[in-house]
C-alpha positions as CSV (number, residue, x, y, z in Angstrom):
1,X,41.4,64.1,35.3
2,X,44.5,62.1,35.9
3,X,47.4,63.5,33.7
4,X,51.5,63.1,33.7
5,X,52.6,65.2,36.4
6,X,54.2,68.7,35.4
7,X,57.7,67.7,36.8
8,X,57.2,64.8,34.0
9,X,56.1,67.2,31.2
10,X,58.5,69.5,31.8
11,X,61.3,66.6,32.0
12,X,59.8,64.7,28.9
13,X,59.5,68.5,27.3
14,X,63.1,68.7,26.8
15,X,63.4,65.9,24.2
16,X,60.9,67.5,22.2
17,X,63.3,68.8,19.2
18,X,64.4,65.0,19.1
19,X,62.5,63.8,16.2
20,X,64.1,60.1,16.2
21,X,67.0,57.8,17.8
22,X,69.8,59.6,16.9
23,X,72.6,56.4,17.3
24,X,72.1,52.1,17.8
25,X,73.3,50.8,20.7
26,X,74.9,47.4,20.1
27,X,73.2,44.7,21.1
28,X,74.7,41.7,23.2
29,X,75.9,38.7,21.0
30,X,76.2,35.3,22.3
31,X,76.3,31.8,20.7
32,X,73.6,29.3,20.3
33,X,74.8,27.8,22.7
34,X,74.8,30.7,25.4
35,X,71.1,31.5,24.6
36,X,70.2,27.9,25.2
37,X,71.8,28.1,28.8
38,X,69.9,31.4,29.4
39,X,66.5,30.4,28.4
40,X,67.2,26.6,30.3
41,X,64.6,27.3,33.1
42,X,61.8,28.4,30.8
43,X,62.3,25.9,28.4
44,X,62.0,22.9,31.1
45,X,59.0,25.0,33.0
46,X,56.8,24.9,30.1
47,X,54.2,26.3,31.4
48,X,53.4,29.6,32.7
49,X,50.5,31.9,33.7
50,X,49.5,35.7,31.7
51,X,47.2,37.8,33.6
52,X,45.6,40.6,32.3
53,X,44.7,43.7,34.4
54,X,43.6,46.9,34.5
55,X,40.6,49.3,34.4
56,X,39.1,47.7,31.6
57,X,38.0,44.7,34.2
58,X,35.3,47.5,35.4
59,X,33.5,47.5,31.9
60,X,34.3,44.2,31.3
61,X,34.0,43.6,28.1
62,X,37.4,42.6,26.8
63,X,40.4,44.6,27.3
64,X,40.1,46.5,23.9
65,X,37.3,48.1,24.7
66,X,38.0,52.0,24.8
67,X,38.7,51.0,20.9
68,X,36.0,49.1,20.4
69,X,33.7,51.1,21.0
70,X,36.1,54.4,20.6
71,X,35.7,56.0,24.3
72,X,37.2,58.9,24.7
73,X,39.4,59.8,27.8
74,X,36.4,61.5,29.3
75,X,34.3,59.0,29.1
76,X,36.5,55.9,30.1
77,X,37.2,58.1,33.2
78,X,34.9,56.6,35.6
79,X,37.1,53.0,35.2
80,X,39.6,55.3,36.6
81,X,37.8,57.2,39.4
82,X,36.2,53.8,40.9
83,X,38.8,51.3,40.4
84,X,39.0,49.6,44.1
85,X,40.0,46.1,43.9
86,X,39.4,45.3,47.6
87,X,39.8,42.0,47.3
88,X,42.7,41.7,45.7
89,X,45.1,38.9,47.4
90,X,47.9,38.4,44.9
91,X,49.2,35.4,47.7
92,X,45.9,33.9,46.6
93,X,47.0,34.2,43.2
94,X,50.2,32.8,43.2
95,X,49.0,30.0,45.4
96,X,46.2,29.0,42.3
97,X,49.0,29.4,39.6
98,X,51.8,27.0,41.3
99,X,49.1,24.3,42.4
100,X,48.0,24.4,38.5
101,X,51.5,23.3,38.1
102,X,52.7,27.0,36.8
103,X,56.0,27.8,37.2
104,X,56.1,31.3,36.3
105,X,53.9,34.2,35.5
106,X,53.7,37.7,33.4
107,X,51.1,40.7,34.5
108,X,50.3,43.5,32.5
109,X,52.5,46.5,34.4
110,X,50.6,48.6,31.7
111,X,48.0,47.9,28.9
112,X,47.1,49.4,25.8
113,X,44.7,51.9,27.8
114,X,47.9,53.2,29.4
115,X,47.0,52.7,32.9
116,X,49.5,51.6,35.4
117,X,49.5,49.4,38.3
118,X,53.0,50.3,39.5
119,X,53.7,53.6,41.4
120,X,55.8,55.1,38.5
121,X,57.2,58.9,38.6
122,X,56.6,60.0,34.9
123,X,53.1,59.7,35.1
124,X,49.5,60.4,37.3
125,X,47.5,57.4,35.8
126,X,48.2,54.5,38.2
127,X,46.9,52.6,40.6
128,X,48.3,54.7,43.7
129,X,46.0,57.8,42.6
130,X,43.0,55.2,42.7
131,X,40.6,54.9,45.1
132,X,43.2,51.3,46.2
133,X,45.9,53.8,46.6
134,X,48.6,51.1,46.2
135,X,51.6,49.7,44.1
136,X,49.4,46.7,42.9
137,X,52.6,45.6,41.0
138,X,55.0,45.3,44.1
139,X,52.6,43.0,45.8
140,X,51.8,41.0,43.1
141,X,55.9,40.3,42.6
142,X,56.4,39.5,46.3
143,X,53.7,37.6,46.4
144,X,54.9,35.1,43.0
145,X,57.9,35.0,43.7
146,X,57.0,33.8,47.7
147,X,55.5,31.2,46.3
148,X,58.6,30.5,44.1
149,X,58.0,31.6,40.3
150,X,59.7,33.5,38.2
151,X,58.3,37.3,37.3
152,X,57.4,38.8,34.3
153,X,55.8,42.2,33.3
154,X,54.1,43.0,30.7
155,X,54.7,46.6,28.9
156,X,52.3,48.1,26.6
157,X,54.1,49.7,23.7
158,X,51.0,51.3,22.8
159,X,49.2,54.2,24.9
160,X,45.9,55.4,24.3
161,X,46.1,57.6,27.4
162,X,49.5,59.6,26.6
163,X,48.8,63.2,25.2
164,X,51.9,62.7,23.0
165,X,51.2,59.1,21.8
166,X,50.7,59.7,18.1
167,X,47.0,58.7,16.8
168,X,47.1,55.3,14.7
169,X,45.1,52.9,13.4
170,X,44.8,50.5,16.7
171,X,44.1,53.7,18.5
172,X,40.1,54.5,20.1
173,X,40.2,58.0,18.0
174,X,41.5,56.2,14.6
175,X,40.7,58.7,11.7
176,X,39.2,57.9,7.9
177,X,41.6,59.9,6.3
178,X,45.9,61.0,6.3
179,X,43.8,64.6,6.8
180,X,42.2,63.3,9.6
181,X,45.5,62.1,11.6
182,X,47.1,65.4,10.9
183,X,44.6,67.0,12.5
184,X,44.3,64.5,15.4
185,X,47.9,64.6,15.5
186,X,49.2,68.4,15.7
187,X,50.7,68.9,19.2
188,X,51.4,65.5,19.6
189,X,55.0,64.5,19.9
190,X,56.1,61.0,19.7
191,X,60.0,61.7,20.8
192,X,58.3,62.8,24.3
193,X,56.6,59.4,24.6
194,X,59.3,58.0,23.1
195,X,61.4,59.0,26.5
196,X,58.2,58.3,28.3
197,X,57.8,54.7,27.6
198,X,62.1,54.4,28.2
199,X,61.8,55.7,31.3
200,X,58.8,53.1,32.3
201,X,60.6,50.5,31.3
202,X,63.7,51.4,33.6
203,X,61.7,52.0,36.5
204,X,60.2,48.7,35.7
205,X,63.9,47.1,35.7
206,X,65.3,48.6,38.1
207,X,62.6,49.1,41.0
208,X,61.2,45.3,41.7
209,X,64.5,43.1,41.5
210,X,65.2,40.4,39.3
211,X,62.7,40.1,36.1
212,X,62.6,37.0,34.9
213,X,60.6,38.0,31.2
214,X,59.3,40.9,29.2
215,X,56.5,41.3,27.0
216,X,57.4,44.7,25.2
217,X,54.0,44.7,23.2
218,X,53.2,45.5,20.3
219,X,54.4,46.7,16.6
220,X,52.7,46.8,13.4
221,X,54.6,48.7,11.1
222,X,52.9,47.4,7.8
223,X,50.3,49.3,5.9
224,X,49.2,52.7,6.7
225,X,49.1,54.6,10.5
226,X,51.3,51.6,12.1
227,X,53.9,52.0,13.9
228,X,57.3,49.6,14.5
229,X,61.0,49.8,15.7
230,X,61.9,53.6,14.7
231,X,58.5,54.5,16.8
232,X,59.6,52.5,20.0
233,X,63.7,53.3,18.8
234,X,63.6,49.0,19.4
235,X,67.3,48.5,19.4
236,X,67.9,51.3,22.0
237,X,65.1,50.2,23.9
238,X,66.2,46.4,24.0
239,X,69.7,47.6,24.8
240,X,68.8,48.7,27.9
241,X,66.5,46.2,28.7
242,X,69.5,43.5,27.9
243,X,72.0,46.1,30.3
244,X,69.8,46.6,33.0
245,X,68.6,42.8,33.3
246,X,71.0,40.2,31.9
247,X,69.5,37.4,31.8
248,X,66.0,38.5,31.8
249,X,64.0,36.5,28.6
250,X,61.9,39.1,26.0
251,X,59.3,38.6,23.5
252,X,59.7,39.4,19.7
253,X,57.5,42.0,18.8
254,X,59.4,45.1,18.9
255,X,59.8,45.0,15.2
256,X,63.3,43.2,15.3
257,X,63.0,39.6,14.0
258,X,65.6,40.0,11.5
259,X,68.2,42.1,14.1
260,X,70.3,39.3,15.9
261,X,69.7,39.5,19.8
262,X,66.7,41.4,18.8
263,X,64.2,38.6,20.4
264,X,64.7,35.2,22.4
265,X,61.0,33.3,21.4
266,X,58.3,33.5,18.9
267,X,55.0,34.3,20.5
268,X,52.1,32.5,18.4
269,X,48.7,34.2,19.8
270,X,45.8,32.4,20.3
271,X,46.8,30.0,18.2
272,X,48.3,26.6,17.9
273,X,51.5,25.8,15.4
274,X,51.2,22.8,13.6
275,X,54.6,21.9,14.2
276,X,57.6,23.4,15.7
277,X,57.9,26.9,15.2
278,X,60.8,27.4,12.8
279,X,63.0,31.1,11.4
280,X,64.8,30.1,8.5
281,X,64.2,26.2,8.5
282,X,65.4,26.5,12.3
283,X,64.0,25.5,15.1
284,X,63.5,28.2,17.7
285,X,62.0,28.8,21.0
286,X,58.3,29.5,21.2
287,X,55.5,30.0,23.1
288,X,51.7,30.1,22.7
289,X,49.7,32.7,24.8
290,X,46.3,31.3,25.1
291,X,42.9,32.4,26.9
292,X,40.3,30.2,28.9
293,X,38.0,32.5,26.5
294,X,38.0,34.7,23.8
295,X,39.3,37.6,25.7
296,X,42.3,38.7,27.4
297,X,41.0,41.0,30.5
298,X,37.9,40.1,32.8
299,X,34.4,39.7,30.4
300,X,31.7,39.1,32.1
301,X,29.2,37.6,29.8
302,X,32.0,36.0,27.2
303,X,30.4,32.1,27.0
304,X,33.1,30.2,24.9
305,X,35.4,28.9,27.6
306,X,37.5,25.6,27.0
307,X,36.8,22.8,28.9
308,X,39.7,21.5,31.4
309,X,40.5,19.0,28.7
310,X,40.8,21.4,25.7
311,X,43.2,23.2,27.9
312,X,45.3,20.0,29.2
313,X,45.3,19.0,25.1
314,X,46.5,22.3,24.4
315,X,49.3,22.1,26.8
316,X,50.7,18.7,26.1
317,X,50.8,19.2,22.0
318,X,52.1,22.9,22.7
319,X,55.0,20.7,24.4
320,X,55.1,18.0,22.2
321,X,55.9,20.1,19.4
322,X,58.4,21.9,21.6
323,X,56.8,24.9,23.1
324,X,55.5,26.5,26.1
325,X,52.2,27.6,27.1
326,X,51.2,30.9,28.5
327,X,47.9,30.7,29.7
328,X,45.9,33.8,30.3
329,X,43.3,34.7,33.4
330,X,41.9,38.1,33.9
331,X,40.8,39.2,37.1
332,X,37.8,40.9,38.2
333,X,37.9,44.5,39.2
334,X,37.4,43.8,43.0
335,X,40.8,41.5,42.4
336,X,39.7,38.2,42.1
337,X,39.6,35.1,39.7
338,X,36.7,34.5,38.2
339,X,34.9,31.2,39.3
340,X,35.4,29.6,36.1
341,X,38.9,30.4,35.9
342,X,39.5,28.9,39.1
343,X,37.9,25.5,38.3
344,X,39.7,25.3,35.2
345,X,43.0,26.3,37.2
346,X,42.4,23.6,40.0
347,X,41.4,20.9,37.2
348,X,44.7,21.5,35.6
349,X,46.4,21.4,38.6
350,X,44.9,17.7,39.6
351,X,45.9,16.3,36.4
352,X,49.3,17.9,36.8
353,X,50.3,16.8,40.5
354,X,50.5,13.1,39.4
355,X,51.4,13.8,35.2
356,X,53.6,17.1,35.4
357,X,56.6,14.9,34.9
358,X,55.3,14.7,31.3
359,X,55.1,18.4,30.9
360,X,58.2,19.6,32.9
361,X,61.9,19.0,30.6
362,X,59.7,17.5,28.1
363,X,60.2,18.6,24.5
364,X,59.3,16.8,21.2
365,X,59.8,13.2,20.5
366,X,62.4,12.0,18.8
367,X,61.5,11.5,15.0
368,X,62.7,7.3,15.7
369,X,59.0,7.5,17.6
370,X,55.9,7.6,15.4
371,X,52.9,8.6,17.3
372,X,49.8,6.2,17.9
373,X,46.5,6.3,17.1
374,X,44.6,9.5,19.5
375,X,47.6,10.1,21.6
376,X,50.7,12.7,21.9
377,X,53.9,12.1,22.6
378,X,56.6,14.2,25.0
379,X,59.8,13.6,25.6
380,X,62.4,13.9,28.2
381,X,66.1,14.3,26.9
382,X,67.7,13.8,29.9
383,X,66.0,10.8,31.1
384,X,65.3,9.1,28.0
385,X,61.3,9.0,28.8
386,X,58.9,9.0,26.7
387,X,55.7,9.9,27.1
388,X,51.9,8.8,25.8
389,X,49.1,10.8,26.0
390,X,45.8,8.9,25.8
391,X,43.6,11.4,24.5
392,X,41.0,8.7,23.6
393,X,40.9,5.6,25.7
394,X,42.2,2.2,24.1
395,X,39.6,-0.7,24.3
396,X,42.4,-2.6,26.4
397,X,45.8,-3.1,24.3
398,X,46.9,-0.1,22.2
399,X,49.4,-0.9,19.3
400,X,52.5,1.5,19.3
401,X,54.2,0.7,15.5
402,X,57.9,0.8,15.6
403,X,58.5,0.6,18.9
404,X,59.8,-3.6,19.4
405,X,63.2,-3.4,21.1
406,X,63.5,0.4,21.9
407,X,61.4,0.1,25.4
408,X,62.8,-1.7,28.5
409,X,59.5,-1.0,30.8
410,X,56.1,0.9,30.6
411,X,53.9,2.3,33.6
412,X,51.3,4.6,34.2
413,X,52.5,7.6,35.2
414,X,49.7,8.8,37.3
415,X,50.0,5.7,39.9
416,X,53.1,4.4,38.6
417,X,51.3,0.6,37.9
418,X,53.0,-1.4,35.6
419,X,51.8,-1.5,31.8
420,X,53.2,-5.2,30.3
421,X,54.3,-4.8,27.0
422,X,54.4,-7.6,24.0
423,X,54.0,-8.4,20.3
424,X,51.4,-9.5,20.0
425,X,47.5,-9.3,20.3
426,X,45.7,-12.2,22.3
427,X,42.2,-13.1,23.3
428,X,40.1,-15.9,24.0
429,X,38.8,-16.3,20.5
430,X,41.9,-15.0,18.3
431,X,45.5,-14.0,18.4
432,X,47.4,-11.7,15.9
433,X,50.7,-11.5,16.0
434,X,51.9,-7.4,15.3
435,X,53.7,-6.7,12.7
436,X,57.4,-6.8,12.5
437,X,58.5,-4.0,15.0
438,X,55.1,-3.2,16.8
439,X,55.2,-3.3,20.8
440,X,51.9,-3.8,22.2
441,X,50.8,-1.9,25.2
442,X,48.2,-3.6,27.6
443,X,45.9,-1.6,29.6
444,X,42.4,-1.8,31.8
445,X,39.5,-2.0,30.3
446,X,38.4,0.5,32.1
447,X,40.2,4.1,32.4
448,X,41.5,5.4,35.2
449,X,40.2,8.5,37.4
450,X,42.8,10.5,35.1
451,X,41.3,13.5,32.6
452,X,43.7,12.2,30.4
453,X,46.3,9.3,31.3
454,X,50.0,9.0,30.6
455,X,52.0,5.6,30.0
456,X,55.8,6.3,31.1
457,X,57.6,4.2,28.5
458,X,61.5,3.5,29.5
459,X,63.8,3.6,26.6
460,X,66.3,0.9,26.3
């Protein structure tokens, strides 16, 4: 049975009597202004691609499911034993993620289940001791960044596989009773994994080049068996993360949203914000990880997949209200995209070859701009371009209230073909004139080839 290697143990071993972080490292400081520069490219990419992979796309059945159904080691061995993901191409994958318009990406280096597709030293569960016997991680970074987008990894804060990672409530052997995790918990040390999941993290920052993003994942230090920032020792742990990789972007939920430095973005899950995300009445970065389904790794029989437009809605208001979109695909065990994923991908990707001008820069529209009937509106600071969103096709003339005098010229983005603008309404039978400060946008009848068409309005 795979197992940390006795060099490890041994190593890990002598941190044993540590029973906590013993001193803070002092975070990096820098201005509003500073951050803003640092986080510049992934604010104007917008849009970027989670993957989700590990043994768990063998049962197939959503990436939790040694807890959900509370498999033990033993019996969640076989994922190990016959993981062989011959087909994996990560050049393939990267090709899929930038012609969907992605401009960068973030795979999961290690999940929950603890497995690892990186060759790391302080442990024997990863993907070299498979039957694949390679550094599935190092191929995959080559590979994304060949095609020219930034890197991320995802790092499981959680283990379910480490002998010393203290029993919980999230983990597969959760207990009924404080008895119970006593007695689930006696030999287990969490000062060893403590060390363990430091030393991951280093060879993770230090062995593949420049990272882009981390996704340190996950705390839940309220209500009973949780565990948050004295578990993980967060401010340590980001220290070194912020030493060894400068400019590299991280996630907030190491337990440190009130610890300045202690995040760069707000990560909504599977879920969309109703407005910009705010921390104390300010606006803040964001982004919203999403799923084609209802799952994160490969499930073969989950049904409720979003339809290319859902997802193309779901990125455009994720913008419009100022945020990014992380959008998930898990990969089979033999190493490909599933079929549906890769429709949905390549849809995305059509509408985004002639509309990612929309998307890319884009933020939320100034306040000046109401937004029309069964549209959303992006914006382009630098530019001064707004952008409409038809989400439901205008019978010919679409009335945009307020906007007399603040638009020199209006196109269709997707075939740049002039939209005439006026104030007023005019057919055979009847003309109204708009009311005072309404611009009136004139379209075909008929809508074009687009899933969902842009007019490119040019701000006086």
């Amino acid at each position: 049975m795979p197992r940390l290697c006795l060099s490890s143990v041994l190593l890990l071993a002598a941190f044993a009597g540590l029973v906590g972080p013993t001193a803070t490292a002092q975070l990096p400081t820098e201005t509003r202004a500073e951050k803003e520069a640092r986080l510049r490219w992934w604010t104007e990419a917008r849009f970027g691609m989670f993957i989700h992979w590990g043994l768990y796309a063998q049962a197939a059945r959503h990436e939790w499911v040694k807890k959900h159904e509370r498999l033990t080691d033993e019996q969640y061995q076989p994922y190990f034993d016959h993981f062989e993901p011959d087909l994996y191409d990560p050049r393939a994958w990267a090709r899929m993620a930038r012609q969907a318009g992605m401009k960068y990406a973030v795979i999961t280096a290690k999940h929950h289940e603890g497995f690892c597709l990186f060759d790391s030293r302080f442990t024997d569960y990863k993907a070299t001791n498979t039957p694949i016997r390679r550094d599935l991680l190092r191929e995959w970074v080559d590979a994304f960044r060949a095609e020219g987008l930034r890197v991320g990894f995802y790092y499981s804060l959680l283990d379910w596989h480490h002998p010393h990672y203290t029993v919980d409530r999230n983990h597969p052997q959760s207990a009924q009773s404080a008895a119970d995790y006593d007695r689930l918990n006696q030999g287990r040390d969490m000062a060893i994994y403590r060390q363990y999941l430091r030393d991951q993290v280093r060879e993770l920052l230090t062995g593949y080049g420049k990272i882009d993003i981390i996704w340190l994942d996950y705390s839940f230090p309220s209500g009973a068996h949780g565990k948050g920032r004295q578990d993980w020792d967060s401010e340590n742990l980001l220290a070194m993360v912020r030493e060894l990789q400068p400019g590299i972007i991280v996630n907030d939920r190491l337990d440190l949203l009130d610890v300045e430095g202690g995040w760069d973005f707000r990560s909504p899950e599977q879920f969309k914000p109703r407005e910009w995300v705010t921390m104390n009445g300010v606006r803040v970065p964001w982004e919203t990880c999403q799923t084609f389904s209802g799952s994160w790794g490969y499930y073969r029989d989950e049904m409720t997949w979003k339809d290319p437009k859902q997802l193309l809605v779901l990125l455009i208001e994720t913008v419009s209200k100022g945020g990014n979109l992380l959008l998930n695909v898990g990969p089979t065990a033999r190493g490909t995209f599933d079929q549906r994923a890769q429709d949905r991908l390549q849809a995305i990707g059509q509408w985004m070859a002639v509309n990612s001008r929309s998307i890319y820069g884009c933020t939320a529209a100034p306040d000046e701009f109401p937004v029309p009937e069964q549209s959303l509106l992006t914006f382009d600071p630098d530019t001064r371009r707004l952008y409409v969103h038809l989400l439901d096709w205008p019978m010919g003339q679409l009335v945009m209230p307020g906007y007399a005098g603040k638009v020199q010229y209006a196109q269709l983005l997707h075939d740049a073909s002039e939209v005439k603008i006026s104030t007023s309404r005019t057919t055979i039978w009847m003309s109204e004139a708009a009311k005072e400060g309404d611009l009136v946008l004139t379209l075909p009848m008929v809508k074009p080839e687009v899933e969902i068409p842009v007019v490119e309005l040019f701000l006086q």
